[in-house]
N, C-alpha and C positions, 0 to 999 in steps of 0.2 A: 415218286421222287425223281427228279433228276438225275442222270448217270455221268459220269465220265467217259471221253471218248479221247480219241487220237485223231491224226488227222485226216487217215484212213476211212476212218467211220464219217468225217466230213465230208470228206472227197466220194464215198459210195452215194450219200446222200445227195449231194448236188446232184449226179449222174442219174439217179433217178427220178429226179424232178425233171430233168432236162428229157427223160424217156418221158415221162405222162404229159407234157407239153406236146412233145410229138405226135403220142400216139392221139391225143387228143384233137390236133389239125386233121391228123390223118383220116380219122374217123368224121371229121366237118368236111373234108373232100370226098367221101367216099358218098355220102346225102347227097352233095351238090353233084356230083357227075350220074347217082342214080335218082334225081330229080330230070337232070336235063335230058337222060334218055328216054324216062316216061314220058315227059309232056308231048302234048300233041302237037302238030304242027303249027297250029294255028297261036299257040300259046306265046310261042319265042317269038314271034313278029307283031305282037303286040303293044300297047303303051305300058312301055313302065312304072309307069307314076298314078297309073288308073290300081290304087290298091285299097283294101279294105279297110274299117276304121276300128277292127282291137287286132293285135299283133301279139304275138307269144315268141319267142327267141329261146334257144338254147344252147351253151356250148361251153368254150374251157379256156385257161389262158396260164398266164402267172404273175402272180403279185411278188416287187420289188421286196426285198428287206428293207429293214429300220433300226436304229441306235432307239436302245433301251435304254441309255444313260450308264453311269459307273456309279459304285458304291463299295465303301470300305468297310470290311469287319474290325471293328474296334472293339480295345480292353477297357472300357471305363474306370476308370481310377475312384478309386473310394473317395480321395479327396475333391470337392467339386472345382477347385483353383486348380489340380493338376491336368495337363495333356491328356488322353486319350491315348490308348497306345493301340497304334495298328498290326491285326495280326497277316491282314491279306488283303489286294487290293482285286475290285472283279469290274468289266463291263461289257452289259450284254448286249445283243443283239437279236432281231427277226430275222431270221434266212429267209430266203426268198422261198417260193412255194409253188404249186401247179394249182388250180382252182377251177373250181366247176361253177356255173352261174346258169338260173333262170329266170326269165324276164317276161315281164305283158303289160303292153299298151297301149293308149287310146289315141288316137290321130282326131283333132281339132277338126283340122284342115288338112292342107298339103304341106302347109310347113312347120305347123306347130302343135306337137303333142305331150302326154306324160307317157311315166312307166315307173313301174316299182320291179324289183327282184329282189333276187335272195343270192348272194355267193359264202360260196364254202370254201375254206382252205385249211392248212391243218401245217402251218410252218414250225422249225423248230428255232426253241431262244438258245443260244449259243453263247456261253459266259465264260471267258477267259481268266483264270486266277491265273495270278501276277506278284510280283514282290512278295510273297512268304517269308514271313520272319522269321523261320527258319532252314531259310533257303532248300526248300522243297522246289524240284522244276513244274512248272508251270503245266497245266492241266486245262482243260476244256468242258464244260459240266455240260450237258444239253437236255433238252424237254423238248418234250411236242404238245405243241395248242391244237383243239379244234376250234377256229377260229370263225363265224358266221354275222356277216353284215347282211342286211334287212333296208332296202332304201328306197327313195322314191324322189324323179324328179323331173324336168322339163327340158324334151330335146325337138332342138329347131333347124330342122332342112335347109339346107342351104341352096338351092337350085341354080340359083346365078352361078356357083362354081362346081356344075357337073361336070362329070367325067365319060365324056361321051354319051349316047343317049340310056343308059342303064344301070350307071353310076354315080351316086347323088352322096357329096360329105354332107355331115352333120354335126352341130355340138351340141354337149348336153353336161348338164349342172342337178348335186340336187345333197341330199344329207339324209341319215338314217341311222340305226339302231346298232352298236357294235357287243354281242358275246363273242366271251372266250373261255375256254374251258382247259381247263388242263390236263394232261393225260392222267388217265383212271380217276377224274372228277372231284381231284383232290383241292382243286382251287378253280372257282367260278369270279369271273370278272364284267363288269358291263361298263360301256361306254358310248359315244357318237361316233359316228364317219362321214365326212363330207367328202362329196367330188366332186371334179371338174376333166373336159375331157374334148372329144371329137374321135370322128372316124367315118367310114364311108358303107354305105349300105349298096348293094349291086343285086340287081330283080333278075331272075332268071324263070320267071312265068308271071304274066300278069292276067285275069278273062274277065268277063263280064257277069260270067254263071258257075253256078256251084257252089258248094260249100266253102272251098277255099280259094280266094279272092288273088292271093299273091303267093309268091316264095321266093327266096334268094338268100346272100352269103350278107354277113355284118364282121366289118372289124373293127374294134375299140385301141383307143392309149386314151386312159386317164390317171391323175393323179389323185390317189386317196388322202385325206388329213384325216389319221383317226385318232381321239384324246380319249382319255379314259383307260380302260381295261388294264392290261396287265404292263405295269411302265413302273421305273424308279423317278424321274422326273415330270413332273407336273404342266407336260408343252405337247402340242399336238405334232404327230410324230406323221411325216411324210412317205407315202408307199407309188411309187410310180409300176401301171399294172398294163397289162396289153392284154387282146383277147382274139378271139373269134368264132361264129354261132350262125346257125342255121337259123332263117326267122319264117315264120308262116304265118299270113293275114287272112284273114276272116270278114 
């Protein structure tokens, strides 16, 4: 069940998402710098764009909050002709979140491929009571979701606007599966999620031979639409998400 909090217990929780965000870059730099010291030499003076065609990705970011819409607790009147009497007015909210994400996909070409992944996040809904009818002050109810999108879609290289010779943006598009679960599995929900998005990929070893073809840093912002799952109104609810992931081709 949902608990009551203060604002305190708000404000701990941002701080900690704002930590697993960190630590989560932190640990995507620490790959990238113990990539670039291993490679041989011959690796870094190579062509960047000579990569493999399945790619796996892994890394972390955070997903935006979203309006869950408002809703009133009402006293139904026995009479059908009479008002409704309200006893409290509430509306909630997704907090924004840190989230983990994996990914793997197949390159076409050079410039057009798919990819499907899985991300996890676990934001809490933050519901505000309001106007009490009997002027009780105003309180904060919160829950924690495990929240897991399932998706898959079509992202296209951009090459004409690289970023010197080892940095290539890209956009990508696509839609997927939304659960959510709510803490101690007392409410399960399902829904859709679409995206739309871009970001830039940068190769920090590219060869000819071996088992692993490429590697380098990926960073995303895209906008999620997810409808369904756990909402009082019936519209698909906007999540704007950033990231970043270590990716290795094959």
């Amino acid at each position: 069940m949902p608990f009551a909090t203060g604002h305190r217990d708000t404000e701990s929780q941002r701080r900690l998402n704002s930590l697993c965000v960190s630590v989560t870059l932190w640990l995507v730099a620490c790959v990238a710098m113990f990539l670039v010291g291993a490679l041989p030499a011959y690796a870094q003076t190579a062509e960047p764009r000579r990569v493999g065609r399945v790619e796996v990705d892994a890394g972390g970011g955070k997903l935006g909050g979203a309006d869950l819409g408002s809703a009133d607790a009402n006293l139904r009147a026995s009479d059908p002709a009479r008002r409704s009497f309200r006893l409290f007015s509430t509306e909630s909210r997704f907090a924004s979140a840190p989230t983990f994400h994996v990914r793997a996909g197949f390159a076409f070409n050079r410039r057009i491929g798919v990819e499907g992944g899985l991300m996890v996040s676990r934001p809490d809904i933050r519901t505000p009571v309001s106007a009490d009818v009997e002027d009780a002050p105003a309180i904060t109810v919160t829950g924690r979701v495990g929240q897991y999108a399932i998706d898959a879609g079509v992202v296209v290289m951009i090459s004409e606007l690289r970023l010197g010779s080892r940095t290539v943006p890209f956009v990508a598009a696509g839609a997927g599966y939304l659960r959510q679960l709510h803490e101690g599995q007392t409410l399960v929900e399902q829904g859709h999620v679409y995206h739309a998005g871009g970001g830039v990929k940068h190769w920090l070893l590219t060869r000819d031979r071996g088992f692993i073809s490429a590697a380098g840093l990926r960073a995303d912002a895209r906008l999620y639409l997810m409808s369904g799952g756990i909402a009082f109104e019936d519209r698909a609810r906007p999540h704007a998400a950033i990231s970043g992931s270590v990716f290795v081709a094959f």
